[in-house]
C-alpha positions as CSV (number, residue, x, y, z in Angstrom):
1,X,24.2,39.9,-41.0
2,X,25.1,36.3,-40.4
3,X,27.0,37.5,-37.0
4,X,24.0,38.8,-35.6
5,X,21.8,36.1,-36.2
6,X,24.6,33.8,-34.6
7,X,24.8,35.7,-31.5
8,X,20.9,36.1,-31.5
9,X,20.7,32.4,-31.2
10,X,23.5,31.6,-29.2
11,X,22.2,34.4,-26.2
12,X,18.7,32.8,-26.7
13,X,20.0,29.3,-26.0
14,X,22.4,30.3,-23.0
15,X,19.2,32.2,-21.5
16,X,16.6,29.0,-22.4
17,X,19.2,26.5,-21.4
18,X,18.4,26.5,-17.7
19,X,14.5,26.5,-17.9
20,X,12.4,23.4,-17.7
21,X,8.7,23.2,-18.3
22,X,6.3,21.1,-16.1
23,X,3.9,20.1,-18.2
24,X,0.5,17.7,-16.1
25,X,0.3,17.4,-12.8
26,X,2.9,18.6,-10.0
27,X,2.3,15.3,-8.1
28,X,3.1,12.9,-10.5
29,X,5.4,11.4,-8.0
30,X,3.1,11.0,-5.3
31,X,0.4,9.9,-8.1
32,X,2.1,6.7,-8.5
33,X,3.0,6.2,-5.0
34,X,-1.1,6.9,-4.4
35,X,-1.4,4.5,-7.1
36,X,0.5,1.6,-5.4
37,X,-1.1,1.6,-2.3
38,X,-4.8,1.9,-3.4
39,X,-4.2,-1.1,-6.0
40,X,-2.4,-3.0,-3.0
41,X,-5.9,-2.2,-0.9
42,X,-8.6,-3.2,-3.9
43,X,-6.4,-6.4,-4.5
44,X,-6.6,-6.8,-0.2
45,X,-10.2,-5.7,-0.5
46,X,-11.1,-8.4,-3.0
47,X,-9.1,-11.3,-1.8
48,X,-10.9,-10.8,1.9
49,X,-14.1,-10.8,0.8
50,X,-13.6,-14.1,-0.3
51,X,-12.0,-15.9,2.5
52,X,-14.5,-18.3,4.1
53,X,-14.1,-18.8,7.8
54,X,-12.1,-22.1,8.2
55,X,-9.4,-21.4,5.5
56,X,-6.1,-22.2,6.3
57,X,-3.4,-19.9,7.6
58,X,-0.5,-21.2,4.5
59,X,-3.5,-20.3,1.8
60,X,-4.1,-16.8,3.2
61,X,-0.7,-16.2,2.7
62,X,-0.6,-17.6,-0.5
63,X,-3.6,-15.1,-1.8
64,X,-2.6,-12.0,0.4
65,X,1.7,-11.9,0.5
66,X,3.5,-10.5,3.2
67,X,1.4,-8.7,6.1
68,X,1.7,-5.4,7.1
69,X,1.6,-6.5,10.7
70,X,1.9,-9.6,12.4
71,X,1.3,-10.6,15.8
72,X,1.0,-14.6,17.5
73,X,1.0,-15.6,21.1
74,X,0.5,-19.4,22.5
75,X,-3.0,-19.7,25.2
76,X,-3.8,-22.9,26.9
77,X,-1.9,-25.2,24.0
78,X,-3.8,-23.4,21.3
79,X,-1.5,-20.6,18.8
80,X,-3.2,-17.4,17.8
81,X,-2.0,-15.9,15.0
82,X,-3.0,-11.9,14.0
83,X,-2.0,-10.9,10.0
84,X,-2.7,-7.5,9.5
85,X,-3.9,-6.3,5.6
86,X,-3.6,-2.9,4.6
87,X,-7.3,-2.5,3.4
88,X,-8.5,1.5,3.9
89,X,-6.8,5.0,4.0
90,X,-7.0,6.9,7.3
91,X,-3.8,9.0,7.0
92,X,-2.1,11.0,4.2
93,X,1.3,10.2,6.2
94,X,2.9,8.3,3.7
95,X,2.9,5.1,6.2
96,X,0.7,2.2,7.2
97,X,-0.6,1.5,10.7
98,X,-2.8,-0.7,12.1
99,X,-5.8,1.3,11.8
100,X,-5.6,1.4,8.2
101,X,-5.6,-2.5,8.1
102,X,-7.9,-5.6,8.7
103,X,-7.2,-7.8,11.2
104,X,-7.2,-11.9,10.0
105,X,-7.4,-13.8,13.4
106,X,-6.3,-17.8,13.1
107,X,-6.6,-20.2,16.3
108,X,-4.3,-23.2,15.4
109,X,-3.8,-22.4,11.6
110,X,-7.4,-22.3,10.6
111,X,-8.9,-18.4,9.9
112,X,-11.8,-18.1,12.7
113,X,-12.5,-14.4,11.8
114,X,-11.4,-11.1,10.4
115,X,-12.6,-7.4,11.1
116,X,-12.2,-4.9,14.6
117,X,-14.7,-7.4,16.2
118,X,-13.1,-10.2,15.5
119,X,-9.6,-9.2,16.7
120,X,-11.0,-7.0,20.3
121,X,-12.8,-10.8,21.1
122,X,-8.7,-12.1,21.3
């Protein structure tokens, strides 16, 4: 009797030994990617709305980090610099691109605006 109780068990736990169960939701994975960028674009959010125009270009990036974009070009002696902020979702692509970011424009170190406007006056 004890046989068959072994070789119950053991053929249950040779058949059960290869099966997993997915227990919540199947993109958990993605959920925490999700996660990271939509924190990243509240924290970009909030920080923006509380430049004033005439902050400088080294305390931006000291509240903001790293850009997603850059772009600077020299005019007539003055330096224009363009940081780029992810700050909205347009595309489930897994990637940022510019339109999915707010534009900080700085003339000589010193912010003069953000926003579409401000960057298509360049």
């Amino acid at each position: 009797m004890n046989y068959v109780k072994v070789l119950t068990v053991a053929a249950a736990m040779m058949a059960l030994s290869g099966c997993v169960v997915a227990i919540g939701d199947n993109d958990e994975h993605d959920s925490s990617n999700n996660s990271s960028w939509k924190k990243t674009q509240k924290l970009n959010n909030q920080v923006i709305s509380q430049l004033n125009l005439g902050d400088e270009l080294a305390s931006v990036r000291g509240q903001l980090g790293t850009p997603d974009f850059s772009e600077s070009f020299r005019d007539e002696g003055n330096e224009t610099v363009v940081l780029f902020y992810r700050t909205h979702h347009e595309h489930s692509d897994g990637e940022t691109s510019k339109d999915e970011c707010t534009p900080l424009v700085f003339k000589n170190g010193v912010l003069t605006g953000w926003g579409d406007k401000a960057y298509r006056q360049l």
